[in-house]
N, C-alpha and C positions, 0 to 999 in steps of 0.2 A: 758503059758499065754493064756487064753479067747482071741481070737481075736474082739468077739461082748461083751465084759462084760464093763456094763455101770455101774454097781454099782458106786453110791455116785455121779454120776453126775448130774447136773441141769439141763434142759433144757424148753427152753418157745419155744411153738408152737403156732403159729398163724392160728385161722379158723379152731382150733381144737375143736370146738363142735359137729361136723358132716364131713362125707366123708371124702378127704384124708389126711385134717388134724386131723382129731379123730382118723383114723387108724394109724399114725406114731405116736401118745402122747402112743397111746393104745404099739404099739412095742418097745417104748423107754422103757417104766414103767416095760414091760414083760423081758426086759437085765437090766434092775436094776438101773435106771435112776429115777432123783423126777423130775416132769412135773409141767407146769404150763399154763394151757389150755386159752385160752384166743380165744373171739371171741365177738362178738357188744353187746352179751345178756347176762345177768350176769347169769340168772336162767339157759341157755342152759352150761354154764364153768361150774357150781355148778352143773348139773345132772352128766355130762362128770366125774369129777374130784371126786364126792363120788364114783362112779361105780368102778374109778381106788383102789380109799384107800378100798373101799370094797374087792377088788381083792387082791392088794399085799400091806395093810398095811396102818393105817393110816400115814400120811404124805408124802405119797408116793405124791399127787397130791394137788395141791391149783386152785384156779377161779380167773382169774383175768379179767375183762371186759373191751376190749378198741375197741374203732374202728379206724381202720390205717388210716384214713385218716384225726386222731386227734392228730398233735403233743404231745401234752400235756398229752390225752391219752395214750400213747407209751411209753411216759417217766414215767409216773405212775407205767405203768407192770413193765419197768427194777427195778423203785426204790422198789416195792412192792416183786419183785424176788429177789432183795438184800436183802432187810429186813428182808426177812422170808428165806429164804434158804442160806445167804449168799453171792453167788456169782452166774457167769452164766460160763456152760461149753459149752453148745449147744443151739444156736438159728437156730428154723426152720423159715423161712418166707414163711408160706404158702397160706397166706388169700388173695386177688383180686376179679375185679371188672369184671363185663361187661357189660354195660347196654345196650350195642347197638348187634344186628345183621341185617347186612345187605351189599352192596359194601360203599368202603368208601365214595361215592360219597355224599349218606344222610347223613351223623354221623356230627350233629353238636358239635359244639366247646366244649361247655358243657360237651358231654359225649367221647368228645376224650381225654379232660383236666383230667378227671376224672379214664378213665383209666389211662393215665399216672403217676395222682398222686399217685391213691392206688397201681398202680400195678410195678412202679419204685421207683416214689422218697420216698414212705412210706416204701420201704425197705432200701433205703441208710441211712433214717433217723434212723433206729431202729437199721440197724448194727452200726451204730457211735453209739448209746447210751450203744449196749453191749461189742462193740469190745475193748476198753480202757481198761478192768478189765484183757480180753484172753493177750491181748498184754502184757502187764507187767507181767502176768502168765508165759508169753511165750507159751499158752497152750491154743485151743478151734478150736471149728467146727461153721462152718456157713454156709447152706442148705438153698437155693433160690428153692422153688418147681416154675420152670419156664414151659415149655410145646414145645413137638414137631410143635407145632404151629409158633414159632420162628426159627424153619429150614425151614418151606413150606408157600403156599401161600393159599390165603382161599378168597373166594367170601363174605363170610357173618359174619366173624368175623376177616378183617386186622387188626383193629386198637388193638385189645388184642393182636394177632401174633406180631406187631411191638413191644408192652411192652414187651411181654414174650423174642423178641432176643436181647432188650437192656437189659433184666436180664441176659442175656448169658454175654453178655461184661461187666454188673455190677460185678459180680463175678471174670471172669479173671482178672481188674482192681484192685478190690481189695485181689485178688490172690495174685496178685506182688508186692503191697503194703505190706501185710501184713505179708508175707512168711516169712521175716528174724526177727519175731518175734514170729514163729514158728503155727502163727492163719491160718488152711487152711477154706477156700473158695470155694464151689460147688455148681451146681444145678443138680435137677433133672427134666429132661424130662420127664411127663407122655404123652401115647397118650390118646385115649378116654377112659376115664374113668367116671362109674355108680354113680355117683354123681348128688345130686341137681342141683349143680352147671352147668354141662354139660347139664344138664336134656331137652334142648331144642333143643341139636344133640342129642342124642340118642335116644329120643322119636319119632322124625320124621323117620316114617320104611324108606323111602327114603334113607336119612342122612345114617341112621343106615346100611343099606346094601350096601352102598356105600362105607364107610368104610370097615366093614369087608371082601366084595370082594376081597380087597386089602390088608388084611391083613393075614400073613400065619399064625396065630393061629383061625383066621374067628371069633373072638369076639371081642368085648372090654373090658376092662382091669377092677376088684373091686379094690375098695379100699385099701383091706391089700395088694393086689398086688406092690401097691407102698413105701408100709410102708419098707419093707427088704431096699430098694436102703438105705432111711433117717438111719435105722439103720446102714449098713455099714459105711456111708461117716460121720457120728456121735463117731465111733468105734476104737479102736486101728489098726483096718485092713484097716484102709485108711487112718494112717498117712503118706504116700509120695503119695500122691493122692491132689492138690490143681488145681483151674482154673478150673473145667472140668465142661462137664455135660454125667450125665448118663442119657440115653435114656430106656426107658420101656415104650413101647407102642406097643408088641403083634409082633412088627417088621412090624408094616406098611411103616416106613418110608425105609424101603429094597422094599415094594410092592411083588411081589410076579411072576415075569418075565413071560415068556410066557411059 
């Protein structure tokens, strides 16, 4: 047996038009998996998703455009991933917010609310909308891309760190929930990584050597770099694998002793 062979599996990733979620659609598609890119802009899913059927085939990939912080939207992508592929084998939840950097002392209500909606409760919502199908399967993976920011503390970005460790305990919860129906539950920790997203740590040289100081590989982390974890915890090599989170982050979070 392949321990990484996805052939014939489905899988919808979120915030996969760019950075880390366009690298884990891009390494689902490459073990043989049909992807369904999904991210707020429809024309950004449709470039993502011809690139892939260019690659390995058409129908390898479809566009599906939602923004997670639109119920109704969400529920679209699953029905539209049912329609057209059938079923769901693997949902990544990788798309979040951050509109704020700074101590939490400024961060009004507004964009604390907002982290929390995009960056928790849009993922509870979307696992309830795919997990029913895994369940009665008795079969499916489910991948919180959460962040080492929910193990440490941070002056300029708490209120995303506080989201990212209640995805930690999102996932163990529904770990145990789910386990005797054979659905497991993961995240992945990245640390910094070369992302838009990031783009406002690791563009500050300050920021940026402050980390890597501290980090024993002295960089930060691309994109495909994160992509392998999604494809194992996706894979047959991490069926007695549920609850956890894999950390990839260059091993900052060890630091680097005296």
């Amino acid at each position: 047996m392949n321990l990484f062979d996805l052939t014939g599996k489905i899988a919808i990733v979120t915030g996969s038009s760019r950075g880390i979620g366009k690298a884990i659609a891009e390494a689902l598609a490459a073990h043989g998996a049909k992807v369904v890119i999904s991210s707020r802009k429809q024309d950004a899913c449709d470039e993502v998703a011809a690139a892939l059927n260019a690659e390995h085939g058409d129908g390898t990939a479809i566009a599906v455009a939602a923004s997670i912080s639109n119920k109704a939207a969400l529920q679209n992508l699953i029905d539209q991933t049912r329609a057209q592929f059938g079923r769901i084998d693997i949902l990544v939840c990788n798309a979040a917010s951050n509109p704020y950097y700074g101590p939490m002392a400024g961060i009004s209500d507004e964009q604390f609310r907002k982290i929390l909606d995009n960056n928790v409760i849009a993922n509870h919502w979307l696992i309830s909308m795919a997990a029913p199908d895994m369940l009665e399967r008795g079969d499916g993976s489910i991948i919180i891309v959460s962040s080492i920011g929910g193990l440490t503390s941070s002056t300029s970005i708490g209120a995303y760190n506080i989201s990212k460790a209640a995805d930690f305990q999102l996932a163990r919860n529904l770990a145990a929930e789910f386990g005797p129906n054979g659905v497991r539950v993961n995240c992945i920790a990245p640390g910094l990584v070369r992302t838009d997203f990031a783009k406002a740590l690791w563009e500050n040289p300050d920021t940026l050597k402050a980390v890597t100081r501290s980090t024993p590989l002295r960089r930060i982390g691309e994109p495909h770099e994160i992509a392998g974890a999604a494809v194992y915890l996706a894979s047959p090599a991490s069926t007695f694998m549920t609850g956890q989170a894999m950390i990839v982050d260059g091993g900052s979070t060890i630091g680097v002793g005296l």
